[in-house]
C-alpha positions, 0 to 999 in steps of 0.5 A: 676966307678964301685962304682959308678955303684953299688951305683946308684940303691940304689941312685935312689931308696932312690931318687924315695922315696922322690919324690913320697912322695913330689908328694903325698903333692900335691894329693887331696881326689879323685887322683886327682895330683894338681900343678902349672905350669911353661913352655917354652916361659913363659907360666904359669898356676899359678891361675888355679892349678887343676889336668890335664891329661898330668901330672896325666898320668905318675905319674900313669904309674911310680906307674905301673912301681914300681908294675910291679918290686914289685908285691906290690898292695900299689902301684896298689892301687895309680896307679888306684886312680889316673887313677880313677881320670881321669875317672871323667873328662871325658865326655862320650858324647863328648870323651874329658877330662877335664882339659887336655891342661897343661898350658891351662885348656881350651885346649885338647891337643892332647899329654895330651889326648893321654898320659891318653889313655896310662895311662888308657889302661896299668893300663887295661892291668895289672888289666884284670885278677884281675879286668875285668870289672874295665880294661873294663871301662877303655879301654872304655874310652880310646876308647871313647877318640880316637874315638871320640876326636881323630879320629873324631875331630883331624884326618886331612887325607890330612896331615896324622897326629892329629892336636894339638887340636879343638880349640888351644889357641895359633895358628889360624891355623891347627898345626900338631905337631909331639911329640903329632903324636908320643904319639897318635901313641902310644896310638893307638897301646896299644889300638890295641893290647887290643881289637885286632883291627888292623885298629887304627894302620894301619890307623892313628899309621902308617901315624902318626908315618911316618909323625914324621919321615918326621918332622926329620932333615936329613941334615950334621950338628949338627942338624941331627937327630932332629925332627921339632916342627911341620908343623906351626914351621918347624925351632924350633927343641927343645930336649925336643920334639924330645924326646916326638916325639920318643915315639910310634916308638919303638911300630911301629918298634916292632910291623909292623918290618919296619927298617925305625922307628928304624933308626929314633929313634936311630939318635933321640938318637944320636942327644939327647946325642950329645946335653949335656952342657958340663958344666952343664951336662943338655940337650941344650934347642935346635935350632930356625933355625940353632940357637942352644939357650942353655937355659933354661936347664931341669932338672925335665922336662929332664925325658921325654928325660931320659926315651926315651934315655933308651928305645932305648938302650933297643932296639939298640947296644950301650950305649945310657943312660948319666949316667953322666946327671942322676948323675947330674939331681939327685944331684939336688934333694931338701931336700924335695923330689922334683926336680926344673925345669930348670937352665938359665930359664933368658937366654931363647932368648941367644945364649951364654952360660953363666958362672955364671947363675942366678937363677930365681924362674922359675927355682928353684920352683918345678912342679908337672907336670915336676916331674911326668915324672921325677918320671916315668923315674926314675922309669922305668930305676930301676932294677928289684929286689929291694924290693921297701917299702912304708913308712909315707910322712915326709915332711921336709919344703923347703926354697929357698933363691934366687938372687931376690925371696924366695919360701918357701913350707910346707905340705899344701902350697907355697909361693913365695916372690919377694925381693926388695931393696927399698932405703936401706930397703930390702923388702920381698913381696908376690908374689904368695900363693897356697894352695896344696889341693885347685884348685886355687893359688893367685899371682900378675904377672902383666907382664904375665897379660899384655902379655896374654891380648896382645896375646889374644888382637892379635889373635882376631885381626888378627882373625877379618881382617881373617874373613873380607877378606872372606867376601870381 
């Protein structure tokens, strides 16, 4: 165990190098981070595969997590061309950036937006001596964003909480989601603290931060300690979450000294480590009801619950962070640097767990999105005093060979092929091709065409018979 413990820093380190390279095969001229994505509940962006706001921020905040360790300016320099990069979607007269919605390159998401703030405003904090006029530009814009966006487009005060966005792709009604509350919460602090303006905590952070409290399941079962996907979803209560939701209370807690943000941090924690598969050592994908479904199990997109579990061991008594589960997630590393996203993607709506988990392309193909946050969390659990060195993207290709896909990636490119067995004759067919620098993939998925005309084909349904029965 002791060996164990002394080879893990040189084991993340040799780890973060291999994933940032893998990261940076996916980087256009301008920091602009590109990528597909692949979400719960087979919500995908395949066609559409520019840079967003949700998977650009942490991949800027791990590069500020390597400098503040090395002092290194390489990695300053790639945290400021990527938050650079934001600066170019966003728009001065609206506050909004562009590309923020993650699998909807139409929607501006609260958490997307949110998370750029955080991005921006802590690249600010650690240029202001060196750089003031470029830290001002981006507190400016941090600030336009809550201000405008924010505050004046997303601010409810009879719920005391952000809705999800002005205009939301998935919902006709006014969700109030309590991760994104959470990461506003956060956002607000930070900028707060920046200009020395304490109305943004006192009039949105707090409320937002209490209404996430509220969203937390209280009750004696296995459930305690959850947090409710939102006011809309009160019976979903995934893991992945509830550990967005606890980002922002360790700055509430820190910051106004109320026990109430602490206690619910620590019983989101205990609730977290209390939900590890046994066998696979991932995190359970979490309850409808009090159903706990256990798939699909993240492992690139687990970073998130990683880098929350070790905040709050930084905060608490007692050993919260699973070595176990990062040992594991770890060991999934492919040969060129990337994590893949999930295991039992195929079992999502099973409430058994099963032995012998097929592997479906969902599952193996790596995100960029999903990675980014690994790599922050990664990079925020090293230990200080390792010497940390840049070195030359060598991209060794990647060739996965599943039940019923194959996904082949160079330094430019992936591609995915669909297997078929046609009369004895085994077929290998192109599903879907992107290259890495361009903003757009090409694939054939009939099945998600149908089922996004079908959803798109329900909610103006169900928007036009809303519309006649206020007419009447």
């Amino acid at each position: 165990m002791e060996e164990n413990k002394n080879s893990m820093p040189k084991r993340l380190y040799r780890s973060i190098l291999k994933l940032e390279q893998w990261l940076r095969t996916w980087l256009d001229v301008d920091g602009g981070f590109h990528g597909f994505v692949v979400h719960f509940g087979h919500l995908k962006r395949m066609f559409r595969i520019h840079d967003d706001a949700f998977a650009q921020a942490p991949i800027i905040l791990g590069y500020l997590n390597i400098y503040k360790r090395t002092l290194d300016n390489f990695w300053l320099h790639m945290a400021l061309m990527a938050a650079d990069n934001l600066l170019r979607r966003f728009d001065y007269s609206t506050g909004e950036y562009q590309y923020a919605g993650f699998e909807s390159h139409i929607s501006k998401s609260l958490i997307a937006c949110a998370y750029a703030d955080i991005a921006l405003l802590d690249v600010a904090k650690i240029i202001m001596r060196k750089n003031p006029n470029k830290a001002r530009m981006y507190i400016k814009t941090a600030r336009k964003n809550i201000d405008l966006y924010l505050i004046d487009k997303l601010w409810n005060p009879d719920e005391g909480a952000f809705t999800q966005s002005k205009f939301d792709v998935y919902s006709l009604r006014r969700r109030h989601i309590a991760n994104m509350n959470s990461v506003a919460a956060e956002a607000l602090i930070k900028l707060s603290e920046l200009i020395n303006d304490d109305t943004y905590i006192y009039s949105y952070a707090i409320p937002a931060g209490e209404f996430v409290i509220k969203s937390q399941i209280l009750s004696e079962d296995r459930r305690f300690g959850g947090i409710r996907y939102s006011d809309t979803h009160p019976q979903k209560i995934p893991t992945l979450y509830t550990a967005y939701a606890m980002m922002g209370l360790d700055d509430l807690f820190l910051k106004v000294q109320e026990r109430k943000f602490l206690t619910a941090l620590e019983n989101a924690a205990k609730f977290l480590i209390s939900h590890i598969d046994p066998h696979t050592n991932l995190f359970f994908r979490g309850y409808i009801g009090r159903d706990l479904y256990p798939y699909p199990q993240l492992i690139a997109g687990a970073g998130i619950i990683i880098k929350m579990l070790k905040r709050v061991e930084e905060l608490c008594d007692g050993k919260y962070l699973p070595i176990k589960t990062l040992d594991t997630i770890l060991s999934w590393q492919y040969i060129n640097g990337a994590f893949p996203n999930s295991v039992g993607y195929a079992y999502m709506n099973r409430k058994e767990l099963v032995k012998d988990i097929k592997i479906v392309w969902e599952d193996a193909v790596p995100v960029v999105g999903w990675n980014g946050y690994l790599y922050e969390a990664l990079t925020s659990i090293l230990p200080k005093g390792i010497k940390f060195y840049s070195r030359p993207i060598v991209r060794p290709d990647l060739e996965i060979d599943g039940d019923n896909f194959i996904y082949k990636e160079r330094m430019n490119s992936a591609i995915i092929y669909h297997k078929l067995n046609f009369f004895g004759f085994k077929l290998k067919i192109p599903k879907y091709y992107c290259n890495k620098k361009s903003e757009y993939g090409i694939g054939v998925f009939p099945r998600k065409w149908y089922k996004d005309l079908r959803m798109r084909y329900l909610l103006i349904k169900k928007k036009i018979k809303l519309l006649s029965c206020k007419n009447r």
